[in-house]
N, C-alpha and C positions, 0 to 999 in steps of 0.2 A: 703322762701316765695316770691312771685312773684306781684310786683305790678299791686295791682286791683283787687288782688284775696283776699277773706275774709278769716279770721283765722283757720275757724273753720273744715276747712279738714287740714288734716297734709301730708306730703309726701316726697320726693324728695331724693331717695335711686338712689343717680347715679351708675354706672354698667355696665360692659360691658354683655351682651346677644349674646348668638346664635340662630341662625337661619336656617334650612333647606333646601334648595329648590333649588336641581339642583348645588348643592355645596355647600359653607361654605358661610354665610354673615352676618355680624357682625354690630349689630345696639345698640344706645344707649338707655338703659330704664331709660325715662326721672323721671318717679315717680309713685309712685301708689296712686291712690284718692280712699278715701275710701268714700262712699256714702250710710251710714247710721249710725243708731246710732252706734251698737256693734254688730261683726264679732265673737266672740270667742263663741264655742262652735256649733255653725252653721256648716251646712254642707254645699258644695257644689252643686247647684240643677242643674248647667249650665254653661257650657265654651263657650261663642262667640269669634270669632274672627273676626280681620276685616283690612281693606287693604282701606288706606285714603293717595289719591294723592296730593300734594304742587307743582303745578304749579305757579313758581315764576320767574317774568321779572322784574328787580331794585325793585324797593318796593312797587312792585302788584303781589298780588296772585289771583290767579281763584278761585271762592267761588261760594258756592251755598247760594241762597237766600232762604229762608222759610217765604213765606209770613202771614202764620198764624201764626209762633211762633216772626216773625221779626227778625229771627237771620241769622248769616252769618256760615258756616262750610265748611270742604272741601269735596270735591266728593269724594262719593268709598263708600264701603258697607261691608255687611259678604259675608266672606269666606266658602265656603260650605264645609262640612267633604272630605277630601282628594283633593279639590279641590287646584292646586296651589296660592297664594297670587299674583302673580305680575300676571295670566291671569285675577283672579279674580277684579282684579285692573284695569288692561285695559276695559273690560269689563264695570265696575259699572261707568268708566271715560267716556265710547261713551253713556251709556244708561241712565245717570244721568242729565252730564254737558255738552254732545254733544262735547266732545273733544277725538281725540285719540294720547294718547300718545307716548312719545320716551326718551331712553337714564334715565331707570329709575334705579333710586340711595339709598341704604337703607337711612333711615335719624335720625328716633327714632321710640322708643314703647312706648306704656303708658296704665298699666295697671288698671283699674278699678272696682272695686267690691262692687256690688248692692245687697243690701237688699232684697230677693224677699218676705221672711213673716220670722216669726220670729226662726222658725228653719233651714233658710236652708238663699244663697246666689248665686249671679249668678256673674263669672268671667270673664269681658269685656277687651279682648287684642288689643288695636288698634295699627297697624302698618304704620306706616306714610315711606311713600317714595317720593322723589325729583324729578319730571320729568318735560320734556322741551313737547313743543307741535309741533305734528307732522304736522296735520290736523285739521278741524273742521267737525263734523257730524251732524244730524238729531237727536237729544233726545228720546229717549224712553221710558217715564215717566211712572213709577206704577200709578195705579189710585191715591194710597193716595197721592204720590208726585206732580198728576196734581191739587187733593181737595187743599192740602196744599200750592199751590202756588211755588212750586220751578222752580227757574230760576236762571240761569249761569253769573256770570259776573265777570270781573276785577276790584278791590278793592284797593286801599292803604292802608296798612296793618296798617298804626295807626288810621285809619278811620275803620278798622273792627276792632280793637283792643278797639276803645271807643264804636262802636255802641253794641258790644257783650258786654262790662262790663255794659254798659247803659241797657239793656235786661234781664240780669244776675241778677243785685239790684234790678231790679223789676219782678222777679218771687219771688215765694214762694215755687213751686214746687221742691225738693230736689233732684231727679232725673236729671230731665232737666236740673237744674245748674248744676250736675256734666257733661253733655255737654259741654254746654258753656265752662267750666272752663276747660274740654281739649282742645278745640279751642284754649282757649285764650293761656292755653301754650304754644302751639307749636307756636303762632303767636310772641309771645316775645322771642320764641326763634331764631325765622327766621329774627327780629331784628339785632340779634347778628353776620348772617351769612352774 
């Protein structure tokens, strides 16, 4: 159990994983959150996958702001069917956070599974990787990203560490906490690095 995180998900099946892409890479699957009531006997409706960058200088990471939810996450997105992960990566890093990246390092997975209605479920694999910054670019925000407020910035990571549990206690929404609550892992894990 991870401080700041509330009881009521269970998780933390450490492991080694493989991974694909242009040869062999081997990353840690941090946990799997489960984000709903009950999983058994449900099908699965949906496999997402996705490619989230940790750009981290001493103890700032680059994060994305969401001004309508107030929360802090890291840049990157899905992964399209056959599309590689680390271009898919680059990519969602110049057209999100206006950075493009260098020198990218597996780091963890963390798998998730959402309730879509009550016979079936959708399977969310987020892949987190370690990269340095090469450049900075021009954003290329989706509409909803521009409605919603998103904007780029360097954070102190126990400063995004309290504002995301601060975010977290006051939602009610079950979904969107299991967000946050990947956030917050991977930021208490970047603690320890």
């Amino acid at each position: 159990q991870l401080r700041g995180l509330g009881t009521s998900r269970k998780a933390f099946v450490y492991g080694i994983i493989e991974s694909s892409y242009k040869g062999l890479v081997i990353m840690i699957q941090l946990g799997e959150m489960i984000v709903s009531k009950t999983l058994s006997g449900q099908t699965i409706e949906k496999n997402r996958k996705a490619a989230r960058g940790i750009i981290k200088d001493g103890n700032k990471v680059y994060m994305i702001h969401c001004a309508y939810y107030n929360d802090y996450t890291f840049p990157g997105g899905g992964v399209e069917e056959g599309e590689d992960p680390i271009l898919a990566l680059k990519r969602e890093c110049m057209e999100e956070a206006g950075v493009i990246i260098k020198n990218i390092r597996p780091f963890y997975k963390i798998v998730e599974k959402r309730e879509v209605d009550n016979d079936s479920y959708l399977i969310h694999e987020s892949f987190f990787y370690l990269c340095d910054v090469a450049d900075y670019c021009e954003p290329k925000l989706e509409s909803y990203e521009i409605e919603y407020g998103y904007s780029a910035l360097w954070m102190d990571i126990d400063e995004a560490i309290k504002l995301d549990n601060e975010r977290m206690l006051a939602l009610k929404d079950t979904d969107y906490k299991g967000v946050l609550e990947r956030e917050l892992r991977i930021l208490y894990e970047l603690k320890k690095y």
